[in-house]
C-alpha positions as CSV (number, residue, x, y, z in Angstrom):
1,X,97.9,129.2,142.4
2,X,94.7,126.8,143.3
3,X,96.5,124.3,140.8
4,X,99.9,124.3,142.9
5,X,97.7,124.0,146.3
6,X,95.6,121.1,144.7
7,X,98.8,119.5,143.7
8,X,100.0,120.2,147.3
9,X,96.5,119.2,148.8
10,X,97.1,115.7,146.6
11,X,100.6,115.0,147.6
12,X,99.9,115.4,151.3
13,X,96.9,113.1,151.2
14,X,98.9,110.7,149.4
15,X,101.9,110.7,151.7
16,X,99.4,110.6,154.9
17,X,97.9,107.3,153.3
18,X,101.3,106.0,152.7
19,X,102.4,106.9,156.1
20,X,99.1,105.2,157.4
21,X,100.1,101.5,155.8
22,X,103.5,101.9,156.9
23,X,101.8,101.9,160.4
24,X,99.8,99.3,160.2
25,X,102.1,97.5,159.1
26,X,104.4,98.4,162.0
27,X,101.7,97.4,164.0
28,X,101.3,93.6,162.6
29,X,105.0,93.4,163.2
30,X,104.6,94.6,166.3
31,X,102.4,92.2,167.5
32,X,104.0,89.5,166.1
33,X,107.2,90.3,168.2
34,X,104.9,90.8,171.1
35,X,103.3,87.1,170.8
36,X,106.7,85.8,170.0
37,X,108.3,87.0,173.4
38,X,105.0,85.6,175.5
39,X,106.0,82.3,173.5
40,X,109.6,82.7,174.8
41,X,108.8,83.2,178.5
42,X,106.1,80.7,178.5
43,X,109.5,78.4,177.3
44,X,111.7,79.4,179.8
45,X,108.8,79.1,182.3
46,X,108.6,75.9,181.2
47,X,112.1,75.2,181.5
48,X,112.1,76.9,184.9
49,X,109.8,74.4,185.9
50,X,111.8,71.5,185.0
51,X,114.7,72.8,186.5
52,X,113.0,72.7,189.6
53,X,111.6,69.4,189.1
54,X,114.7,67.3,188.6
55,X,116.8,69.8,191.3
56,X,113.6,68.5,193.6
57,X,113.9,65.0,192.3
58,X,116.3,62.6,195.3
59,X,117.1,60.2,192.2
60,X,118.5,62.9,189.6
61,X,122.4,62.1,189.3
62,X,124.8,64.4,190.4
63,X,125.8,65.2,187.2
64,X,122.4,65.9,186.0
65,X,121.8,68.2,188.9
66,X,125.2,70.0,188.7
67,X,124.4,71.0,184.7
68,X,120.6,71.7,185.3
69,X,121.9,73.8,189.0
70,X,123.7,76.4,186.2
71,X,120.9,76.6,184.2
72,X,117.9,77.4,186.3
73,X,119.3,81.0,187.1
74,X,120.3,82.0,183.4
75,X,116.5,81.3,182.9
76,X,115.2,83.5,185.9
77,X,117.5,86.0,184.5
78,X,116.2,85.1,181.3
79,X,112.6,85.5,182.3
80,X,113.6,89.1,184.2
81,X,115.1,90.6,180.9
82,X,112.2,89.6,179.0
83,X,109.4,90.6,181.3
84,X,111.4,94.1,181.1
85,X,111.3,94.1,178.0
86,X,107.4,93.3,177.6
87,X,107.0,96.3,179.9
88,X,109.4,98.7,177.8
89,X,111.3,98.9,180.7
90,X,114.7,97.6,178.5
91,X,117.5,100.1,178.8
92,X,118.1,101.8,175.3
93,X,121.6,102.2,173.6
C-alpha cells in the first residue's frame, strides 16, 4: 500500500511539474502576442497619423486623398478592435 501511494505521490509531482513548464511556456507566448499587438497599434497609429497628415495637406491630389479618405477609418476601427482585444474585451465564439 505505501509503494502504490509513493508511486501515486511520484506521478502527481511529476505531472504538477509538467503542467508548471507547460505554463511558463504559455506565458512567454503570451507575452510575445501581447508585445506583438502594441507593435500593431503603434503601426496603425502611425498610419492614422499619416492619414491625417496628407487629408490635412492643401497640395495632396484628389486621388491621393480619395484612397487615403477610405483608409483612415478602417484603421480607427482597426485600432478599436485591437485595444479590445488588449483589454480582453474581444467577443468569444
Amino acid at each position: 500500500m505505501i509503494n502504490r501511494l509513493s508511486l501515486l505521490e511520484e506521478a502527481y509531482a511529476e505531472e504538477c511539474e509538467v503542467a508548471y513548464e507547460d505554463m511558463q511556456e504559455l506565458l512567454v507566448l503570451a507575452r510575445a502576442m501581447y508585445d506583438g499587438l502594441e507593435h500593431l497599434i503603434e503601426d496603425y497609429e502611425r498610419r492614422q497619423r499619416s492619414a491625417t497628415t496628407i487629408l490635412d495637406d492643401p497640395n495632396t491630389t484628389m486621388e491621393q486623398r480619395t484612397r487615403v479618405h477610405g483608409k483612415k477609418p478602417v484603421y480607427r476601427d482597426i485600432l478599436l478592435e485591437l485595444d479590445k482585444i488588449l483589454k480582453g474585451e474581444s467577443e468569444q465564439p
